[in-house]
KOLFIGU-308862 format. One line per 10 residues: number of its first residue (from 0); their letters; for each residue x, y, z of C-alpha. Coordinates in steps of 0.2 Angstrom, whole numbers. Each point is the difference from the previous one (the first is absolute). Layout:
NUM) A) X Y Z  ...
This chain:
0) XXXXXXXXXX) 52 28 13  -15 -4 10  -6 14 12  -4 -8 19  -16 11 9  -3 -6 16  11 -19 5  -14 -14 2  8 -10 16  -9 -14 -5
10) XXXXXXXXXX) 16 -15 -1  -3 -2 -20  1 19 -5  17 0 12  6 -15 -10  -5 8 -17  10 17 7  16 -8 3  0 -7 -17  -4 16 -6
20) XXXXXXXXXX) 15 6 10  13 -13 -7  -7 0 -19  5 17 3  16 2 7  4 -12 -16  -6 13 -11  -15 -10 -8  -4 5 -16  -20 3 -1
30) XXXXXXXXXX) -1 -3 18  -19 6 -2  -5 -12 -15  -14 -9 8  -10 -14 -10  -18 4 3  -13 -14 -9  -19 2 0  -14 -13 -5  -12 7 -17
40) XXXXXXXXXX) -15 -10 3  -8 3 -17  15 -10 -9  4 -11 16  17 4 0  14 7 10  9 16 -5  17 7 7  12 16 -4  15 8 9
50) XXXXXXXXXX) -6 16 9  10 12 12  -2 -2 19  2 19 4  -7 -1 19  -5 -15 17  -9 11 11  -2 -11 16  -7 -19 -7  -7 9 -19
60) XXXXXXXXXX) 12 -3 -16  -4 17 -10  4 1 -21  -10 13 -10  -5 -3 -18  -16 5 -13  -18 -4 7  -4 -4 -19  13 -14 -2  -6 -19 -2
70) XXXXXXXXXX) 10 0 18  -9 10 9  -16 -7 -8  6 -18 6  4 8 19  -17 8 0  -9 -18 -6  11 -13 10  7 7 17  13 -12 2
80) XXXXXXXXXX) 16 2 -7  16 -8 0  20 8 -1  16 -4 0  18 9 2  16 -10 -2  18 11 4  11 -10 -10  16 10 10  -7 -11 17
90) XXXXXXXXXX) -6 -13 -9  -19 1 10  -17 -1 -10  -14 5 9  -19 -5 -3  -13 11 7  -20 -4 0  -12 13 1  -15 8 -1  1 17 -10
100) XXXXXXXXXX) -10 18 1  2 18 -8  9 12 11  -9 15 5  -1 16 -13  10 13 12  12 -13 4  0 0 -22  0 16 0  16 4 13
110) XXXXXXXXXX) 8 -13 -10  -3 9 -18  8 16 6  16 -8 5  2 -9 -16  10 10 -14  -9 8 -15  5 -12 -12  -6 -14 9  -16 8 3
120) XXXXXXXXXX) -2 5 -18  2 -21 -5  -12 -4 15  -12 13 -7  2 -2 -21  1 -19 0  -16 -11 -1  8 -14 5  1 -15 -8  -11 6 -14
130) XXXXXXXXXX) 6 -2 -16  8 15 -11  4 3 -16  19 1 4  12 4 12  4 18 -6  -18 3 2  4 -5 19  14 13 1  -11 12 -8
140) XXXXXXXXXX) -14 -1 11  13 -1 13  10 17 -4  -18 10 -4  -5 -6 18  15 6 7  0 16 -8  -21 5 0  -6 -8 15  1 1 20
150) XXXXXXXXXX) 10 -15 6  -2 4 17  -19 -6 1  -2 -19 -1  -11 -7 -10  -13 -9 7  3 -15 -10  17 0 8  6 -7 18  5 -12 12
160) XXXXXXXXXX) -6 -18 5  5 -6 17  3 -19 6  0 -6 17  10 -18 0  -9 -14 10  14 -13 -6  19 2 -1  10 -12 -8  20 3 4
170) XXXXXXXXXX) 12 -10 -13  18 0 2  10 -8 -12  17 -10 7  11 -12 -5  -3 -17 -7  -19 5 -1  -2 -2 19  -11 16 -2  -8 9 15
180) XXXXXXXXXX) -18 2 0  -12 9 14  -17 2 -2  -12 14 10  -16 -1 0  -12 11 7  -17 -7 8  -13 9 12  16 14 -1  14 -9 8
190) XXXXXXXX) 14 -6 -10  6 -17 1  17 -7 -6  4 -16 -8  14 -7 -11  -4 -9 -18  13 -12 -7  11 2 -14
């Protein structure tokens, strides 16, 4: 589930809200899978992964993840980001583009606490995407963190990135492939509307 802050009024965060609503009320399976790709520079390619959408406070998409990770190394090198949802249950795909930032450390902090023991214990034990002997040596360093070590502190490599959309693209798919695309964009911050052909 994905946790609304404070409801942007602004027409696209309304639209993406009232998907939201219906994906819902079908019972969406991983309603807050979002696709978030990045741009490495050094190897000139493009990178993506499945992270969890956990809050939209206002216009900013918040995930959290490891500061250490070739992700967040890829945010902190190429601001602009790109992410995709598709609810299956609606049959609605949308692509977001953005420019990405780390979240503030209190905002991590208040987060940690709420989060459970064991998932603070993974957040805190695992240097992610590193690689390891195997994975009982994961669950070992997991289980030693969870018993030895305060997992109500968060780590500083740990936290959230934030991304404010400037481009929403709305798919929905009907019958006959006489899909329905709207495209928002937003320039000198007002948001215009047009629609794309199939």
């Amino acid at each position: 589930m994905i946790r609304f802050l404070n409801s942007s009024e602004e027409k696209p965060l309304k639209v993406f809200r009232e998907y939201y609503k219906k994906a819902s009320n079908m019972n969406q399976r991983n309603i807050e899978a979002i696709s978030v790709s990045s741009y490495n520079p050094a190897k000139g390619i493009v990178d993506s992964r499945y992270v969890n959408l956990k809050f939209i406070d206002g216009n900013k998409f918040i995930f959290f993840t490891n500061y250490l990770s070739p992700k967040s190394q890829q945010f902190n090198d190429h601001k602009q980001i790109s992410a995709l949802i598709f609810w299956n249950t609606i049959e609605t795909q949308i692509r977001i583009k953005a420019d990405i930032k780390k979240t503030s450390s209190d905002f991590n902090d208040r987060y940690f606490l709420s989060r459970s023991a064991e998932k603070n214990a993974l957040a805190i034990s695992s240097n992610q995407s590193e690689q390891i002997v195997n994975y009982q040596k994961v669950v070992d360093n997991f289980e030693q963190t969870l018993k030895n070590d305060n997992t109500e502190r968060c780590p500083a490599y740990w936290g959230g990135y934030e991304f404010e959309p400037h481009e929403f693209e709305f798919w929905e798919g009907h019958k006959n492939r006489l899909n329905k695309r709207t495209l928002y964009t937003l320039r000198e911050e007002k948001w215009s509307k047009v629609f794309l052909q199939p």
